[in-house]
C-alpha positions as CSV (number, residue, x, y, z in Angstrom):
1,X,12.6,-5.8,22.8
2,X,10.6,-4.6,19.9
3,X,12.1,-4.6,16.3
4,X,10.9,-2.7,12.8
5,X,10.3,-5.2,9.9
6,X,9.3,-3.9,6.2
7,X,8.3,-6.7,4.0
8,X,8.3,-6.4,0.5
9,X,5.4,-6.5,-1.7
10,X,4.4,-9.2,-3.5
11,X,2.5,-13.1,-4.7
12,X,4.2,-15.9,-4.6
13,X,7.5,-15.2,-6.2
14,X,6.8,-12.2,-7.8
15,X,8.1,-9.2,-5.7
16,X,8.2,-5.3,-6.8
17,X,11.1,-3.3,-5.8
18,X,12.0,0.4,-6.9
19,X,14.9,2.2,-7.4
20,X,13.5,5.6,-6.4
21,X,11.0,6.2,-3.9
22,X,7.5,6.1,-6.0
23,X,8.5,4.6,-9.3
24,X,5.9,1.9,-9.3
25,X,2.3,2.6,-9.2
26,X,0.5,1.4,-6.1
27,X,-2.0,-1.8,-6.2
28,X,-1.1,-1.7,-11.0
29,X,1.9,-3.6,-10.6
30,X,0.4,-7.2,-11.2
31,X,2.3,-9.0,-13.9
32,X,0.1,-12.3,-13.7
33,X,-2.6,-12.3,-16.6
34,X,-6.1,-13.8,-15.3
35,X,-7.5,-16.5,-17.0
């Protein structure tokens, strides 16, 4: 029995999620500020 997961993106808490298909920009959305 095999099954198809999708995972959603994201660190810690912080997920992405898009309305339509290619709203967010791939590997930019990174709303933690490095210190």
């Amino acid at each position: 029995m095999s099954a198809t997961l999708s995972y959603q993106s994201g660190f810690g808490n912080e997920f992405e999620t898009e309305c339509l298909p290619g709203a967010l920009p791939v590997g930019r959305n990174s709303p933690q500020r490095c210190a």
